[in-house]
N, C-alpha and C positions, 0 to 999 in steps of 0.2 A: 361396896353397894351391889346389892342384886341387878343383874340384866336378865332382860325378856329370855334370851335363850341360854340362858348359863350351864343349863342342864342339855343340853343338847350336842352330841358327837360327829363331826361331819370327815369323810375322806373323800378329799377331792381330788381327781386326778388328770384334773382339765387344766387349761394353758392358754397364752394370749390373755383373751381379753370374756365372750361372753362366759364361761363359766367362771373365771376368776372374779371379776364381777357380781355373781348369783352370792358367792360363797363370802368375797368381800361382805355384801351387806350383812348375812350371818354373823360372820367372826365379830365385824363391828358391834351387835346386839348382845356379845357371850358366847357365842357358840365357840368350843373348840374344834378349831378347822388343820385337819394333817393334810397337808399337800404332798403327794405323791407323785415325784417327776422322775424322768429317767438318767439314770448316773451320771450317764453323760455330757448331756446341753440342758438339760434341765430346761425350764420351760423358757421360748426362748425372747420372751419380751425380757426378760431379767438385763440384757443387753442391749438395748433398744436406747439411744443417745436421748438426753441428753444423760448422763449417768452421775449419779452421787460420789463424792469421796468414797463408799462402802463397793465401788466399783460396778455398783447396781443400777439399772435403771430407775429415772426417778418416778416413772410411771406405774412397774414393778413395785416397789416402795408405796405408792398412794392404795395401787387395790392388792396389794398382799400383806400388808399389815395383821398382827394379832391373829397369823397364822403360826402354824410348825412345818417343817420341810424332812421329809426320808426321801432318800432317792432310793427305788426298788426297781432293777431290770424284770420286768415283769415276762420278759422272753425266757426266763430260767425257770424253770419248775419251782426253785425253792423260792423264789420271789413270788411267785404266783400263788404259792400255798403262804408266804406271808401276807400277802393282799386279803387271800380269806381270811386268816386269824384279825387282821384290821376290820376286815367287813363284822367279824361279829362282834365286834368292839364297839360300832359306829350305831347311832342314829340313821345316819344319811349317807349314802352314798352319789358321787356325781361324777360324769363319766361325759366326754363332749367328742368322744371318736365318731367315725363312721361308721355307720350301723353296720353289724354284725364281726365288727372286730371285737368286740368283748368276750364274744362267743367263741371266735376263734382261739382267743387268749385262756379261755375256760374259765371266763371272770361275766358270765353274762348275769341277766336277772334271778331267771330258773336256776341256775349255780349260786349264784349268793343269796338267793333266799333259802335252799337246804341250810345253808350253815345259821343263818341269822332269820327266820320269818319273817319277822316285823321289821326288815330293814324298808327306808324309803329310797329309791335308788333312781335319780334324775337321769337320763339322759338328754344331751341339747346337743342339737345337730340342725345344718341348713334348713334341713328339707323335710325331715321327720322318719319315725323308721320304716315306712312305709312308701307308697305309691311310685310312680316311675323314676320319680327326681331323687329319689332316696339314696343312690352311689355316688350321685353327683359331687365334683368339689364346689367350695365358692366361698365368698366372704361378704362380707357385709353391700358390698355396692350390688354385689348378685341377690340376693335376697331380698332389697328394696328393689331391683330392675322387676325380679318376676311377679312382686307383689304391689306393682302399680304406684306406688310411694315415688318411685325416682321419676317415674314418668309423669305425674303430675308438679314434679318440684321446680321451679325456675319461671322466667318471664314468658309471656305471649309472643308466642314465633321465633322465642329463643329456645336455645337445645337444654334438655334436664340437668339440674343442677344437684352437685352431688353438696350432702348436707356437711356442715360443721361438725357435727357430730357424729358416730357410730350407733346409728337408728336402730338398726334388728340387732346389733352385739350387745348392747346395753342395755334395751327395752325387751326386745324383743325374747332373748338370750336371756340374760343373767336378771332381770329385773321378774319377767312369766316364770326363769326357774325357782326364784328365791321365795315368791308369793306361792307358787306350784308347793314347794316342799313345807311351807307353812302351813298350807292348807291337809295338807298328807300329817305332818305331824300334830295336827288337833284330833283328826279321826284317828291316827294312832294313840294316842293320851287316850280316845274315847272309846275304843273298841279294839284294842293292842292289836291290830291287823297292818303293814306294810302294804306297798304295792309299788308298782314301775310309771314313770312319768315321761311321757313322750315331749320335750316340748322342742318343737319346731320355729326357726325364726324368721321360715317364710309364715308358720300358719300365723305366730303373733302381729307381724307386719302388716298382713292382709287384714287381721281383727280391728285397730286403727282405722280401717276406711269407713265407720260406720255414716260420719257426715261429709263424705268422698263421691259412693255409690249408690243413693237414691236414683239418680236418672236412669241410670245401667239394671239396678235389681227391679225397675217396674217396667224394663224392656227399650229404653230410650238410648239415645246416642250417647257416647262416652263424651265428656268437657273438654277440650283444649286445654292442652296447658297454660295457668294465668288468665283462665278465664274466672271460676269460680270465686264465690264470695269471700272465702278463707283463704286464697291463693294467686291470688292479686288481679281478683277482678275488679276490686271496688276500690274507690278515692279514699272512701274512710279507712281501711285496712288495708296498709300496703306502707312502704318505705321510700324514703323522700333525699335526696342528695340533700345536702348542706352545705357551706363553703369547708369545712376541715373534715368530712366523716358522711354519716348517713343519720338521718331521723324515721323511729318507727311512728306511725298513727296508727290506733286502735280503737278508733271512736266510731265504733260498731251501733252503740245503744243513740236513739234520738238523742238527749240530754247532752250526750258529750259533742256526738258531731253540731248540735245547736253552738256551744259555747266556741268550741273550735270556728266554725265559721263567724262567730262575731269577733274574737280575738284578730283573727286575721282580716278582719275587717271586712268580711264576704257574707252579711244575713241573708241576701237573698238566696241564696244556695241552701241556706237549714231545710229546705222542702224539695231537694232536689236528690237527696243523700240516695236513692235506691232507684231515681230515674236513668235509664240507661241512656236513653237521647242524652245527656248532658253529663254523662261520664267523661266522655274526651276533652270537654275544655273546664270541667273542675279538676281534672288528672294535670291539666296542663296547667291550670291558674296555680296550684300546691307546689308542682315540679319549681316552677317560678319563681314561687313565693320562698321555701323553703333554701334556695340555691344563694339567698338573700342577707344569711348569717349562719355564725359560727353555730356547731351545737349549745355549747355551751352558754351563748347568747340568747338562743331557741329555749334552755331548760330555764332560763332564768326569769321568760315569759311566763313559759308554763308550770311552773314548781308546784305552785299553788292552786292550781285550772286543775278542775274534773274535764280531763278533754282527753284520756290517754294517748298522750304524746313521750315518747323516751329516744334517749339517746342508744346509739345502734354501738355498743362498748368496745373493744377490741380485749384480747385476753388480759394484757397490763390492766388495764382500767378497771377490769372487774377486780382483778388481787386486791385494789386500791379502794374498790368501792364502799361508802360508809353502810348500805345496807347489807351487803355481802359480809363484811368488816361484824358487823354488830351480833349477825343471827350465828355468827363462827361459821363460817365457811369457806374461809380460806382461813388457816389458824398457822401460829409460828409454834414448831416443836424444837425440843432437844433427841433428835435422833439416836438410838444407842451404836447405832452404825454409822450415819450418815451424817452427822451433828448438828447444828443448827439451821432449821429448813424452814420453807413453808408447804401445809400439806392441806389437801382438801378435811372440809368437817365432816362431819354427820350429818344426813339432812333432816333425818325426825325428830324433834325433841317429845322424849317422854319424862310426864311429870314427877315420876314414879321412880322408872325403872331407866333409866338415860345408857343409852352406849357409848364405849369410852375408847382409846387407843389406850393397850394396856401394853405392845408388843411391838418392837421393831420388824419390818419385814425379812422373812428364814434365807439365810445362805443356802443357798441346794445340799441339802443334807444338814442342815447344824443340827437339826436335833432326831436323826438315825437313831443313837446308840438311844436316848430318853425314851423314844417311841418302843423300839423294839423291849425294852425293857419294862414297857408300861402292856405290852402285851405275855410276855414270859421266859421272852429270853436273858441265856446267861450272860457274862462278860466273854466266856468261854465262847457259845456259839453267835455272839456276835461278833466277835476278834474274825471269826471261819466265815464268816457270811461276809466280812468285808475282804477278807485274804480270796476271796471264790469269785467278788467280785457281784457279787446277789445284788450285795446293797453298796451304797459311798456312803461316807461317815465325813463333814466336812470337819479342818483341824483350824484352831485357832492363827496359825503360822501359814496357812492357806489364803492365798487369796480368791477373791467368787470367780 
């Protein structure tokens, strides 16, 4: 069956998490994605516990999937002249160093658009290639600190609360570079023209605050944390102890905080939902209320109530969930490496054109000698290019 990018060439030579991420969604839809790590640690979530049979992380394994892996030491000249013969192979180029190493390495934009014009050539980095912050190091908690995200996250008069998740590596990183190069490759289909993609995940992080900084962009004081109506200022939007867990509320619209308050036996409150004098003892009647039964006793009220009320999941629970369960997204495979697993789904379904897992995630190098050959080398001068040390070739009798 055709995928959306089946036609599409990607070299990626990013690590961790945001561009392996950008490139996962790719490879997911067809694209074939060459991972370019280096001989030696290769990239190094690969290791990161908890680890598969395949010796591999199983994280590694969920966003490297229906990739291929060469290892090229790109500090060798002849590595560096095979990185260009990749480049003009390649649709997409994706590259997550710090600005102005590419250039160092003589693998910048300006250099591999000589060889390739129409290449698409992402860079993602903290800070962007640009402005003061641009040498900086940092990781995901830095990137939310500067772009106000962490500072608004957690309770009122409590200290910022760092998220569950990996907000600017995920979103910010690999989700702006993925839609980034989408967008690059329709104007290329349209007008065979390439170009360089700066994507920053302070600047995506900061693009998020659109319903954050109203008060601040028309000159007003900045909100307190857990003051805000999204961020736990209000009774209706906010989360609820339970006796085993936690309960969310999200009965934002009239209608639902209406029903909500007659379930719980509280109408006279339906007219209160946005008065602020009477936030403190509807925050306290809920706290109360809710402290009162299990979740699961809680869902079995509201299963059937338009009152958006849910259960606050823990990871297990969600693997186990019937709606998660249903739309595949959390799915059992037979791993060609790692053998019977569970792995995250896809999250788009297309009608048409559906993306598939077609490919176990690459050893660090398994498929060197396939790639190099797929660009023109011999048996000869790859046998010398691993005896030099250029490239690693992984062997079946190896372990990762």
């Amino acid at each position: 069956m055709t995928m959306p990018l089946s036609e599409m060439k990607v070299v990626d030579l990013t690590r961790l998490l945001p561009g392996p991420f950008c490139t996962h969604i790719l490879a997911d839809l067809g694209a074939d994605v060459v991972r370019v790590e280096d001989p030696v640690i290769g990239d190094y979530l690969r290791m990161q516990p908890p680890l598969t049979r395949s010796g591999m992380s199983v994280h590694f394994h969920v966003i490297n999937r229906n990739k291929r892996s060469i290892a090229i030491d790109l500090k060798k000249t002849q590595g560096r002249e095979l990185l260009l013969e990749l480049a003009t192979w390649a649709d997409v180029l994706v590259e997550q160093f710090r600005p102005g190493v590419m250039e160092r390495l003589g693998l910048g934009y300006e250099t591999v658009r000589e060889v390739n014009p129409s290449i698409i050539y992402c860079s993602i980095t903290g800070y962007g290639q640009d402005g003061p912050y641009k040498d900086i190091a940092g990781h995901d908690i830095n990137y939310l600190s500067y772009a106000g995200v962490l500072g608004i996250s957690g309770r009122k008069g409590g200290p910022p609360q760092i998220s569950g998740v990996q907000i600017a590596d995920v979103g910010a990183g690999g989700l702006f570079g993925a839609f980034s190069i989408l967008a690059a490759y329709i104007h290329r289909l349209k007008s065979g023209e390439g170009q360089h993609l700066d994507v920053s995940m302070l600047d995506g992080s900061v693009s998020w605050l659109t319903v954050n900084t109203g008060e601040v962009l028309l000159g007003g004081k900045a909100p307190d944390r857990g003051t805000m109506f999204l961020h736990g200022g209000l009774p209706c939007y906010n989360v609820y102890e339970a006796k085993d867990g936690y309960i969310s509320v999200g009965a934002l619209e009239g209608k639902f905080w209406k029903r909500l308050c007659e379930i719980l036996g509280k109408p006279e409150y339906t007219e209160e939902q946005f008065n602020t004098e009477k936030h403190e003892e509807i925050f306290k009647w809920l706290e109360e209320t809710f402290k009162q039964k299990t979740k699961d006793e809680w869902m079995e009220i509201f299963q059937n109530e338009d009152a958006c009320v849910s259960p606050v999941l823990d990871l297990s629970e969600v693997c186990a969930n019937p709606q998660v369960f249903h739309r595949k997204m959390i799915i059992d495979i037979d791993d060609e490496k790692a053998g019977k697993m569970k792995t995250i789904g896809i999250p788009v379904k297309f009608s048409r054109t559906p993306g598939s897992i077609r490919r176990s995630a690459p050893y660090l190098g398994e498929h060197t000698d396939e790639i190099l050959r797929m660009i023109g080398c011999s048996d000869e001068e790859i046998e010398g290019l691993i005896n030099d040390g250029v490239v690693y070739q992984h062997r079946e009798s190896e372990e990762d």
